[in-house]
C-alpha positions in Angstrom: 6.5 -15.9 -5.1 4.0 -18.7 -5.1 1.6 -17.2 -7.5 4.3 -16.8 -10.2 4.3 -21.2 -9.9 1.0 -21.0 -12.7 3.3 -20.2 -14.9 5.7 -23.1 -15.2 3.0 -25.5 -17.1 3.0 -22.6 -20.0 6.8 -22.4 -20.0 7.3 -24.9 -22.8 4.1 -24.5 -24.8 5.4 -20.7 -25.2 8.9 -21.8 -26.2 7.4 -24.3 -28.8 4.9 -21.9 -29.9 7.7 -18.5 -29.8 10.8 -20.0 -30.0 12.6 -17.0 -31.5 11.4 -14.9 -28.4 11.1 -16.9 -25.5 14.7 -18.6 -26.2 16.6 -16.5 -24.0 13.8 -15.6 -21.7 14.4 -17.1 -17.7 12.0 -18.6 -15.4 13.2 -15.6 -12.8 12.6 -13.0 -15.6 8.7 -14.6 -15.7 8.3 -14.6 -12.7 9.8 -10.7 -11.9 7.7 -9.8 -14.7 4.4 -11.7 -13.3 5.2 -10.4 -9.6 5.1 -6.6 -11.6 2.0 -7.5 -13.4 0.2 -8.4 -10.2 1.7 -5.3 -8.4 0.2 -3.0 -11.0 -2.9 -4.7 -10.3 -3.0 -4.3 -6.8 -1.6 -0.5 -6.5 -4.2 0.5 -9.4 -7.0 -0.3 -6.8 -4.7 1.7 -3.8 -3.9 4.3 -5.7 -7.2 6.2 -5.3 -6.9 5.8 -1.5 -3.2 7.9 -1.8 -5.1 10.8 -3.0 -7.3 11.4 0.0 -6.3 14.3 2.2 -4.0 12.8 5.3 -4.4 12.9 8.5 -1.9 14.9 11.6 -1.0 13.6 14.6 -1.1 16.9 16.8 2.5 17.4 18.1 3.6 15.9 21.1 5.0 18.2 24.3 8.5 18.7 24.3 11.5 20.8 23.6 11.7 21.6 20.0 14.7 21.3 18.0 17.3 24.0 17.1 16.9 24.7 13.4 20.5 24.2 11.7 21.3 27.7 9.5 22.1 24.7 6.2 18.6 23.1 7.4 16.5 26.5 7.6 17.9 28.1 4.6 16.8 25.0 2.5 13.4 24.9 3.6 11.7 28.5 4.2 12.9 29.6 0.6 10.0 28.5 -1.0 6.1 29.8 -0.1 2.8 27.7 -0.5 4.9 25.2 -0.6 2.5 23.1 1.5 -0.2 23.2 -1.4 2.4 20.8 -3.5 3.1 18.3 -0.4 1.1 16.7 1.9 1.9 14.7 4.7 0.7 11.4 5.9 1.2 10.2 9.1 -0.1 6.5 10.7 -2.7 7.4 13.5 -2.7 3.8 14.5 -2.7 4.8 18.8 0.9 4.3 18.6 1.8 8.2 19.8 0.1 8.1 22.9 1.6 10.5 25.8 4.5 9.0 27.4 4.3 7.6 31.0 6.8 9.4 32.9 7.1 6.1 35.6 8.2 4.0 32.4 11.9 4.5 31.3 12.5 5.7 28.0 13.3 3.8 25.4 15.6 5.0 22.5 13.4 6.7 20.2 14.2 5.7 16.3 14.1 9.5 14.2 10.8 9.7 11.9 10.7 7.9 8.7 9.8 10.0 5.5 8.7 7.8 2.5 8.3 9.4 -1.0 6.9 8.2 -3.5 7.7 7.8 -7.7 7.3 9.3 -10.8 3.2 9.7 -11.2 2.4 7.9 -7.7 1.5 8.6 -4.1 1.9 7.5 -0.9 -0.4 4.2 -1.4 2.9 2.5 -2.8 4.0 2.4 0.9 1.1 0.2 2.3 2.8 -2.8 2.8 6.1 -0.9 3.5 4.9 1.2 6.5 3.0 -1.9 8.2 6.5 -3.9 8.1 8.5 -0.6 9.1 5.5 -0.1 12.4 5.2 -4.1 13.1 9.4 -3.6 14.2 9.5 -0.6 15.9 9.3 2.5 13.6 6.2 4.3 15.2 6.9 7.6 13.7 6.0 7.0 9.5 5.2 9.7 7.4 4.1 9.7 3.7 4.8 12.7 1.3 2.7 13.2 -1.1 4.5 15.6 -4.1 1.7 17.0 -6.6 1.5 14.8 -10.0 2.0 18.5 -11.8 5.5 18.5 -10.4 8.1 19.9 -13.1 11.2 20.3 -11.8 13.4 18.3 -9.2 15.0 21.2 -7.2 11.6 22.8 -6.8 10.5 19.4 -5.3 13.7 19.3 -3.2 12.8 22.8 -1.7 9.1 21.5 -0.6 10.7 18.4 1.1 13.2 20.5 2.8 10.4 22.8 4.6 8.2 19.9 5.5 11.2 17.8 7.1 11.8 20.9 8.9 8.2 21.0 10.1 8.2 17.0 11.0 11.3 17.7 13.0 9.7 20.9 14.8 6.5 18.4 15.4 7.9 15.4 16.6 11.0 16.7 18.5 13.5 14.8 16.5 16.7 16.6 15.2 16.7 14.2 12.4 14.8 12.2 9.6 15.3 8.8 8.0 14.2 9.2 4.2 13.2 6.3 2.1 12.4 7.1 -1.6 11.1 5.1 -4.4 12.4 5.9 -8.0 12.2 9.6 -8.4 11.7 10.0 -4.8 14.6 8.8 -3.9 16.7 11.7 -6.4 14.1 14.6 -5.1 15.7 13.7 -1.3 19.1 13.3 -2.7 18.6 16.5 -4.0 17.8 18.1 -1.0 20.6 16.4 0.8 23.7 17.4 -1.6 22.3 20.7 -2.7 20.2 21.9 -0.2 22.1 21.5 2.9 19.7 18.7 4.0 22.6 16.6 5.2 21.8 18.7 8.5 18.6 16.7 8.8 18.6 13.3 7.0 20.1 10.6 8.7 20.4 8.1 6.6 18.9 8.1 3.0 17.6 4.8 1.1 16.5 4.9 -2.3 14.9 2.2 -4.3 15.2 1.8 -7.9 16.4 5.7 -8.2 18.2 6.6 -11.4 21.3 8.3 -9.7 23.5 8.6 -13.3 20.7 8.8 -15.4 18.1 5.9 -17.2 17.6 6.1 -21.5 14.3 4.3 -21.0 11.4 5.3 -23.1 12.7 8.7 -25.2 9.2 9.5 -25.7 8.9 10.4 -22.5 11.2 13.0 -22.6 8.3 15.8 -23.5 7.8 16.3 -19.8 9.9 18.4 -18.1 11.0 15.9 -14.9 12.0 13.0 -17.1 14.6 15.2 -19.1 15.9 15.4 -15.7 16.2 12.1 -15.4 18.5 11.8 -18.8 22.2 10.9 -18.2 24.0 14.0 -18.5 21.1 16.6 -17.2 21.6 19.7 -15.3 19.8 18.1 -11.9 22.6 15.1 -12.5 25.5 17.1 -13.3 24.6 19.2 -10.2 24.5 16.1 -8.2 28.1 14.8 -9.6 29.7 17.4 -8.2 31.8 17.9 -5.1 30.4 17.4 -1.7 32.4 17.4 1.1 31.5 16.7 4.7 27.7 15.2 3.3 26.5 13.7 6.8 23.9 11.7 5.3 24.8 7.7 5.2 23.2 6.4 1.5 21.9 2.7 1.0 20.8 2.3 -3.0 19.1 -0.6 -3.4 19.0 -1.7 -7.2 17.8 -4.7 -9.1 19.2 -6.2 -12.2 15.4 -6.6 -13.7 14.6 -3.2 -12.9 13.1 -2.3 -16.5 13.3 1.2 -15.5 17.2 1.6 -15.1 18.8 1.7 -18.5 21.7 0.4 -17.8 20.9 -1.0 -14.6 23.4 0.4 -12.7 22.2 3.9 -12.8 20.5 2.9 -9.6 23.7 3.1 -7.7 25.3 6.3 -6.3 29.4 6.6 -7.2 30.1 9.8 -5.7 33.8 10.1 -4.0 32.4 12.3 -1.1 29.6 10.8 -0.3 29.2 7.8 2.5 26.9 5.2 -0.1 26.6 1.4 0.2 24.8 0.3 -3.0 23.0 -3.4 -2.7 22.3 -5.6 -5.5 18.5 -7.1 -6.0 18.4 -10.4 -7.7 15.1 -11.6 -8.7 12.4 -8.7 -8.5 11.7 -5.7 -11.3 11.2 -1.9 -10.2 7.8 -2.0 -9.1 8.4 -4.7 -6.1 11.0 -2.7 -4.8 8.9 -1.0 -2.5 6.8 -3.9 -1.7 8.6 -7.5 -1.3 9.1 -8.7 2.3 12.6 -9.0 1.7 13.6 -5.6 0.3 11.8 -4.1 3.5 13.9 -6.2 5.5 16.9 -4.8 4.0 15.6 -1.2 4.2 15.1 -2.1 7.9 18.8 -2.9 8.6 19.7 0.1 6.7 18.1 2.1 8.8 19.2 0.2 12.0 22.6 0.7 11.2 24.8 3.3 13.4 26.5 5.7 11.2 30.1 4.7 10.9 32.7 7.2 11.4 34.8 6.8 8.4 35.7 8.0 5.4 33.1 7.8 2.0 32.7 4.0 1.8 31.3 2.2 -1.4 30.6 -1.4 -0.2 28.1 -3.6 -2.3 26.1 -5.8 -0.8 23.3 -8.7 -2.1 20.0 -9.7 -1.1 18.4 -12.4 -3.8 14.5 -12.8 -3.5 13.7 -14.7 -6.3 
């Protein structure tokens, strides 16, 4: 990134100046770590706009979708569950009524985005623009309440708002794309909750799949013991799952300074269908945002479901 090239006059005064600390440190770790700096700045000023209610697209006319018994029984378990997620859908003129004299084109399914740990949907700006500018007319933002304790629980509320997007929209499946905890909620729903009848294909970004030991003080809220290598939610997740549907892509990066150890971020599951794809050059926070990432998530979600067995291929995309 060009605005990380300030920093390259100040590299040696700081190694004069802190030897002992700045020794080891790499240009690519300055400029991840100024790229995250100027991220926070930028999403502290979106953030507010995340919190305002969203916007529905009134549904379009068309036959609706059989509900799938593993689908319904996931997502009408739960009541008022719409007071802990909201959606947000682009009303940008793109779902106009169909002309009849044109011929279809194939439709792409929804994509859901869901958002981290103490976020909202405003850390998709830049991903839903890039996802719309190639195609993907049908973007929807989840917004999970900030109070939210417990990742089943949130599981349960995406479950019976992807069945209400797919009852909306007509589709009989959803592409998911989650950011950090938002990316375990969906995996959640998929494994446990029979979601694999809905989701597509499933990207996560910077998700703690076996766990991260980052800041212990954390621990005194409920959702970040979750999050510990070894919890309940994980050990729930590590267990058997034959015939998942759902295709995984994990996209991880090795100056993620959320993911201790870094490769928490990947999914090793023997049952389930995950490519995981290595991230040179960018921490946690740009996940979501760079160009290149979204480029990546764009294949992913191009791609035709293979019909193999569980596959873990590992691909690479560098951005520094």
């Amino acid at each position: 990134m060009k605005v990380t090239r300030v920093l390259y006059p100040f590299l040696p005064l700081c190694q004069r100046l802190l030897p002992s600390r700045l020794a080891g440190l790499s240009v690519a770790l300055l400029k991840a770590t100024a790229l995250e700096l100027a991220i926070l700045t930028g999403h502290l000023l979106l953030y507010p706009s995340g919190i305002v209610q969203e916007r529905r697209i009134p549904a379009l006319p068309g036959p609706t979708p059989a509900r799938g018994t593993r689908g319904a029984q996931a997502s009408y378990g739960v009541e008022g569950a719409d007071d802990g997620l909201q959606a947000d859908i682009e009303a940008d003129g793109t779902h106009e009524t169909p002309d009849p004299a044109r011929l279809p084109a194939p439709a792409h399914p929804p994509v859901v985005l869901l958002h981290g740990f103490i976020d909202n949907r405003s850390v998709f700006v830049l991903l839903r623009r890039n996802l719309a500018q190639h195609g993907r007319q049908r973007v929807e933002s989840l917004n999970y309440s900030p109070l939210t304790c417990d990742i089943r629980i949130a599981a349960e509320l995406l479950g019976r708002h992807i069945e209400e997007i797919c009852e909306r929209t007509g589709s009989a499946r959803v592409d998911i794309v989650g950011h950090s905890l938002g990316g375990l909620i969906a995996r959640y729903y998929v494994q446990r909750l029979g979601g694999d009848h809905r989701v597509r294909t499933l990207v996560t970004l910077g998700t703690p799949h076996s766990g991260t030991r980052v800041a212990p003080l954390a621990n005194a809220h409920p959702i970040v013991r979750q999050m510990r290598p070894g919890s309940p939610v994980l050990e729930e997740l590590a267990q058997p799952a034959p015939g998942c549907r759902t295709r995984f892509v994990s996209f991880w990066s090795d100056l993620d300074h959320l993911m201790d150890p870094l490769e928490s971020a990947c999914i090793d599951h023997p049952d389930l269908l995950a490519q995981n794809v290595q991230v040179t050059g960018i921490g946690h926070l740009a996940l979501p945002v760079h160009p290149a990432v979204a480029a990546g998530i764009r294949q992913a979600l191009d791609a035709e479901l293979p019909g193999t067995a569980a596959t873990a291929d590992t691909g690479g995309l560098t951005v520094a």
